[in-house]
C-alpha positions as CSV (number, residue, x, y, z in Angstrom):
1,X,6.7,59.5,-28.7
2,X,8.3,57.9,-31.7
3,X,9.5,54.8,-29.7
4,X,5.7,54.6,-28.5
5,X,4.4,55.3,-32.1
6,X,7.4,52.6,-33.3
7,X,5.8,49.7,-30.9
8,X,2.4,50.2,-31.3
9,X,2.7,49.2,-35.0
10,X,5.1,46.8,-34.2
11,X,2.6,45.2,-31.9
12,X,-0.4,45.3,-34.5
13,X,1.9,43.4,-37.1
14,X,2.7,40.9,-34.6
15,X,-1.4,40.3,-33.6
16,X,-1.7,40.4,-37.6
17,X,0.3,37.6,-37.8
18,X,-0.7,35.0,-35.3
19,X,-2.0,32.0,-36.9
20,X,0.7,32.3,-39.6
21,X,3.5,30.6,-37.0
22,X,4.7,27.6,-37.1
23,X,3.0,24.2,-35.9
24,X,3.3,23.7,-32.2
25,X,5.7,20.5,-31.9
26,X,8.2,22.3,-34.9
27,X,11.4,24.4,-33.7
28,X,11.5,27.0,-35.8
29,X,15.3,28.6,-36.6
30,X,15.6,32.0,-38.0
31,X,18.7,33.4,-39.3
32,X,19.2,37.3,-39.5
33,X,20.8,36.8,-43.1
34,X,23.0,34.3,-45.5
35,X,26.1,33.4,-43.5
36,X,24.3,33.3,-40.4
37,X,21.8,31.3,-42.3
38,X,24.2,28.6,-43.8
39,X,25.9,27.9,-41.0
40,X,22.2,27.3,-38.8
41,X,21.9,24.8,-41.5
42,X,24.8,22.9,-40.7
43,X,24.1,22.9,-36.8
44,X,20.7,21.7,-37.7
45,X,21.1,19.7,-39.9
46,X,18.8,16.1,-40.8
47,X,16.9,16.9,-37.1
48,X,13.7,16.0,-37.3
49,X,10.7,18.8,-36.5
50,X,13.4,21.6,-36.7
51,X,13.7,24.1,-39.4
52,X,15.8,27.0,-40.5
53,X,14.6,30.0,-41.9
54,X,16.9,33.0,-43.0
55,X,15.3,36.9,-42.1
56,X,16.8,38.7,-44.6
57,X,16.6,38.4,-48.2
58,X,19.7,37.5,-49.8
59,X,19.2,40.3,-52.0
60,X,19.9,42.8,-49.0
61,X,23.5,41.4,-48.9
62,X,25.1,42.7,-45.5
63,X,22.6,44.6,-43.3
64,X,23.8,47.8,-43.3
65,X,20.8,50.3,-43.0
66,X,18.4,47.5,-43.3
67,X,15.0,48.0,-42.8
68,X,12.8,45.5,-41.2
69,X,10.0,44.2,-43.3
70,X,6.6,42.9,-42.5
71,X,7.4,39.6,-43.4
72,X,10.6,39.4,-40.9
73,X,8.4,40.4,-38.5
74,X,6.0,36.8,-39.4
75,X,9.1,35.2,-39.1
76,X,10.3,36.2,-35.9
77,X,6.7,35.8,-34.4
78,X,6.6,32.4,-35.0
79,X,10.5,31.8,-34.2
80,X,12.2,30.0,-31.2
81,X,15.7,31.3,-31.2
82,X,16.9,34.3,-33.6
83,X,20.6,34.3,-34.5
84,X,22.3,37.1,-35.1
85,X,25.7,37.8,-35.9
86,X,26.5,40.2,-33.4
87,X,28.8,43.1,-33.7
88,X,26.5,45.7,-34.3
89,X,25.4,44.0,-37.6
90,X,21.8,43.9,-36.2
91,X,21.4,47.1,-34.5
92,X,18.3,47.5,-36.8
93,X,16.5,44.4,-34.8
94,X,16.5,46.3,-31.0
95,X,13.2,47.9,-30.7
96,X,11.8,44.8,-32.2
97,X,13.3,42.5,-29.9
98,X,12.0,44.4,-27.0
99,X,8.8,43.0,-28.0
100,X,10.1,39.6,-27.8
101,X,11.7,39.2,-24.8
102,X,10.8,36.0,-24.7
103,X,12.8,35.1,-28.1
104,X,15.9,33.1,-27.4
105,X,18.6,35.5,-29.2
106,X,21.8,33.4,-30.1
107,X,25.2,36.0,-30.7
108,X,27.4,33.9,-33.1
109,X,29.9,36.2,-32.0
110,X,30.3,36.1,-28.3
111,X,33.7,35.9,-27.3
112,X,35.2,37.0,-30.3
113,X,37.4,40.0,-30.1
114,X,36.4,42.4,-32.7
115,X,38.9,44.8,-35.3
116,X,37.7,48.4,-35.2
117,X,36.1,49.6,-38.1
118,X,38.5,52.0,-40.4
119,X,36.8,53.8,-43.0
120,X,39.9,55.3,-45.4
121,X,37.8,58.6,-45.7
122,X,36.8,59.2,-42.3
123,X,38.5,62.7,-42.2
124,X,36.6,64.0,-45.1
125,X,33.3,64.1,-43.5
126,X,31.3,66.7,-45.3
127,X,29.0,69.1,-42.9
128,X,25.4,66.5,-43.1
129,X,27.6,63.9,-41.5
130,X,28.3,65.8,-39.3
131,X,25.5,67.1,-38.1
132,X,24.1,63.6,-37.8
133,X,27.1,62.1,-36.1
134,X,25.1,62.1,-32.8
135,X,22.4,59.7,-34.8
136,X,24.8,57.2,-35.9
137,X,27.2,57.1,-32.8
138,X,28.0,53.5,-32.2
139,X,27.5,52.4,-35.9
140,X,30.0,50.1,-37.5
141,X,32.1,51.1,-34.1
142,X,33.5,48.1,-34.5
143,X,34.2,45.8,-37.4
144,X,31.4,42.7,-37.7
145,X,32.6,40.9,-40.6
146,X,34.1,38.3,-38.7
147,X,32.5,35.1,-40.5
148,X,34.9,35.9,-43.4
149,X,37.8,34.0,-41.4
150,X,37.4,30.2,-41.7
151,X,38.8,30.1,-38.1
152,X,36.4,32.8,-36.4
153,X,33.5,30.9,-38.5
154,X,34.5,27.8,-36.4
155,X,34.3,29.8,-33.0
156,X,30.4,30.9,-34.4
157,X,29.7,27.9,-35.7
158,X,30.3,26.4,-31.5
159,X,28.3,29.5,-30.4
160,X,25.4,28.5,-32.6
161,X,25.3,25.1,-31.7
162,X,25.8,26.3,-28.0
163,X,22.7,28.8,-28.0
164,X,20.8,26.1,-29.9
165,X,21.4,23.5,-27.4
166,X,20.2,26.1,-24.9
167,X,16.9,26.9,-26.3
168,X,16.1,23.2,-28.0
169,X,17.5,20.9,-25.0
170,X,15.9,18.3,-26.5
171,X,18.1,18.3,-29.8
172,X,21.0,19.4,-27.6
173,X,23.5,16.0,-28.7
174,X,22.2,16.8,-32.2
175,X,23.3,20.4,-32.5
176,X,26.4,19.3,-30.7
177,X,27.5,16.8,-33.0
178,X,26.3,18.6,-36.1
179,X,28.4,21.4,-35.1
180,X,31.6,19.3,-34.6
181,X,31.6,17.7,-38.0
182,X,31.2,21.4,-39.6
183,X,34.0,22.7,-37.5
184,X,36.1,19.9,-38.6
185,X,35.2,21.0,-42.4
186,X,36.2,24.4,-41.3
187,X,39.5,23.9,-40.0
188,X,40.4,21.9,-42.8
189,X,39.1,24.8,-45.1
190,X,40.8,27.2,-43.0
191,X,44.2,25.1,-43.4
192,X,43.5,25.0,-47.0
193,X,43.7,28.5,-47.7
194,X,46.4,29.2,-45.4
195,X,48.3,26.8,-47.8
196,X,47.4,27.9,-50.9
197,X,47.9,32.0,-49.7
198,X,51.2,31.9,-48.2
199,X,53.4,33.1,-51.0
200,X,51.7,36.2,-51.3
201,X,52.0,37.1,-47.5
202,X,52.5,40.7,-47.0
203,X,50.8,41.8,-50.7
204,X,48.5,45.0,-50.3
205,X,44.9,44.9,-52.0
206,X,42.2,47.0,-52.0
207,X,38.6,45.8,-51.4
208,X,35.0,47.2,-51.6
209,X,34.4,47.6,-48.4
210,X,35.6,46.5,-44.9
211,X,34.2,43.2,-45.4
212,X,37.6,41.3,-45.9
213,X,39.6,42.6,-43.2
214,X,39.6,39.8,-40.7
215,X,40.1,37.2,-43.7
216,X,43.3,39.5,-44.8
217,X,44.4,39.5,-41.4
218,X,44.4,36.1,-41.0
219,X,45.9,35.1,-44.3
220,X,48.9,37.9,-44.3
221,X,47.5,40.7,-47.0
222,X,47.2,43.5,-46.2
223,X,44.0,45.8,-46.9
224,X,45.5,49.2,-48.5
225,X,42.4,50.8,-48.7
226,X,38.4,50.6,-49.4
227,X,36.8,51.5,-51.9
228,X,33.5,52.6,-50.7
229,X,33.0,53.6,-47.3
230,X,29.7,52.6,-47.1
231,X,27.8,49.4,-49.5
232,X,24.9,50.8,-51.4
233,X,26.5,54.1,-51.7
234,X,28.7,55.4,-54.8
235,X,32.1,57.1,-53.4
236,X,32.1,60.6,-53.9
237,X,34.3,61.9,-56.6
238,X,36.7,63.3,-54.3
239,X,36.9,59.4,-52.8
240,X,37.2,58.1,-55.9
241,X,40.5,60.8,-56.6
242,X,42.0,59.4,-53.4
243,X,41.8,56.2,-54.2
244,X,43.2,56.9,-57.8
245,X,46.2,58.1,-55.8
246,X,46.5,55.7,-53.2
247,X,46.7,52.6,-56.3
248,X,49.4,55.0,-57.9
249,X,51.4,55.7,-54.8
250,X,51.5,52.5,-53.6
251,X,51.9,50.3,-57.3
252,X,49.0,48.0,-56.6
253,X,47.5,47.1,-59.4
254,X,44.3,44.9,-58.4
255,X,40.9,46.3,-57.0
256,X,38.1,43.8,-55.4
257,X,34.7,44.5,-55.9
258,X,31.7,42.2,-54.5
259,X,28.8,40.8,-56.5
260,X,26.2,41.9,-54.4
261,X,26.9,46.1,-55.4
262,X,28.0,47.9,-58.3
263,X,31.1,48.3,-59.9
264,X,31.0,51.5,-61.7
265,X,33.3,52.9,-58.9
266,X,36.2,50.0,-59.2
267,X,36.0,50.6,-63.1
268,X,36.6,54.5,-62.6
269,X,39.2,53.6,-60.5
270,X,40.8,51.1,-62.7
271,X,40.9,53.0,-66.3
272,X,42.7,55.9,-64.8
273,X,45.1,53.7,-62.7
274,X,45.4,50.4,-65.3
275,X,44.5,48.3,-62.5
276,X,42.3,45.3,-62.9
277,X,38.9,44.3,-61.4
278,X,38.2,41.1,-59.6
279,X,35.6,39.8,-57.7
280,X,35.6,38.5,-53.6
281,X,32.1,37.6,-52.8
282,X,31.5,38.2,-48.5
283,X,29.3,35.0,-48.6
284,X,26.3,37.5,-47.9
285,X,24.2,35.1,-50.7
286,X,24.7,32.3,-52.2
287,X,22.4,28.9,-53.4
288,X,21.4,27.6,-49.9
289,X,23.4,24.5,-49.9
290,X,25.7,23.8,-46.7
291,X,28.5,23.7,-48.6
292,X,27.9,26.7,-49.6
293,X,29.9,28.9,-47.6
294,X,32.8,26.7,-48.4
295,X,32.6,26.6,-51.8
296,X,32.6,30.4,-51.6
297,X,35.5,31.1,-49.9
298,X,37.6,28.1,-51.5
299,X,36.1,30.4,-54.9
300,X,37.8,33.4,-53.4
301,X,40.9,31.9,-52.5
302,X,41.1,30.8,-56.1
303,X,40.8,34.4,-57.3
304,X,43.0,36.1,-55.1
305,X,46.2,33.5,-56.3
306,X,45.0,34.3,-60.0
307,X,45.0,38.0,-59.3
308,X,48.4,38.1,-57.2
309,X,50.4,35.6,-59.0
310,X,50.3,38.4,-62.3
């Protein structure tokens, strides 16, 4: 009955909205959020009659527990191909593409072999979770945060493209060539970091969340531990006590947060331990440029020799 109940308003936002798509010789992009977003832009990039939109606002920062809005359901009415980043990132988006079968849906991850998600808490469930573990089965099973590696970014960046030059024939050579010259940019970013990261091969950090797993993997750190389970949450105080421990135990003496949530957490962390605070951003907002995601991680990079070298 919910399902039912869940498409019938779905359906009425979508007759709502007709009218409000785009013009009729215009290829309409839209991105489900920011990375997915910049790297459309690149793909796309100087065609004539096709635009890029992005779905979420940047302010949602990754899409866990996102909620679809009115307005992303405007924007997917009037959209020719959806990309997602796959993963289980969009898991929000399945009833709604039902009603869109039609929709061309692009998975900048296909192919890519995914990292399981680890949550450092996971055997301190309290009794709600677990009640509720049946609701969330299948959530963050696996880990989605792949466009933090340069390299994987490449292999979405080819998917994109791909996908695009499925559902826009006509701008295939376009897409195609678009994507080769980002890729190229990629790999040369990718190499750049490698460089610039080597000496501290092996170092163990602790991050916000799960977000720089596949980055650490690929660069030689190693992530100790998380500091909140899940974004938009604050770590219980029992978390927080284990993570005290786990910076003592193991003498590490930086903690990342992200811009996008609070710190209060990481600070707690840090005056008991004397660690310090720095800042990786996941590239989950950012100005809307195409270089954007570049400048980002070169910005990280830059952070992560200032806080190791100490």
């Amino acid at each position: 009955m919910k399902l039912k109940i869940f498409a019938l308003i779905l359906a009425i936002m979508l007759f709502l909205t007709t009218g409000c798509s785009a013009q009729a010789d215009e290829v309409v992009i839209v991105a489900t959020f920011y990375p997915m977003y910049v790297f459309a832009q690149n793909v796309a990039a100087d065609i004539e009659g096709v635009r890029v939109e992005i779905m979420a606002d940047q302010s949602v920062g990754c899409l866990h527990d996102y909620q679809l809005q009115t307005r992303d359901m405007v924007k997917l009415d009037g959209a020719d191909a959806l990309i997602i980043n796959g993963g289980g990132m969009e898991q929000f988006m399945d009833k709604v593409l039902s009603l869109r079968e039609d929709l061309p849906v692009i998975d900048a991850s296909q192919g890519i072999t995914f990292l399981p998600a680890v949550h450092s808490h996971d055997d301190h469930k309290d009794d709600h979770e677990d009640e509720h573990e049946d609701e969330h089965a299948g959530h963050e099973a696996v880990n989605p945060h792949v466009w933090l590696d340069p390299s994987m970014a490449a292999v979405q960046v080819k998917n994109i493209a791909d996908g695009l030059s499925q559902a826009d024939p006509e701008h295939a050579q376009a897409y195609r060539e678009n994507s080769e010259r980002y890729i190229e940019r990629l790999n040369a970013l990718d190499a750049e970091i490698a460089s610039e990261l080597a000496p501290f091969e092996g170092r163990q950090i602790i991050t916000f969340h799960e977000a720089f797993t596949y980055f650490a993997q690929t660069y030689g750190l190693e992530i100790a531990g998380v500091i909140a389970n899940e974004p938009g949450q604050e770590p219980s105080t029992r978390e927080i006590a284990q993570t005290c421990d786990l910076v003592m135990e193991k003498g590490i003496d930086t903690l990342f947060v992200e811009p996008q949530y609070p710190q209060k957490a990481a600070e707690t962390i840090a005056r008991e331990t004397g660690a310090s605070v720095y800042t990786l951003d996941p590239v989950v907002s950012g100005d809307s440029t195409p270089e954007s995601y570049e400048n980002i991680m070169r910005e990280n990079a830059r952070i992560l020799m200032e806080a190791l070298e100490k």
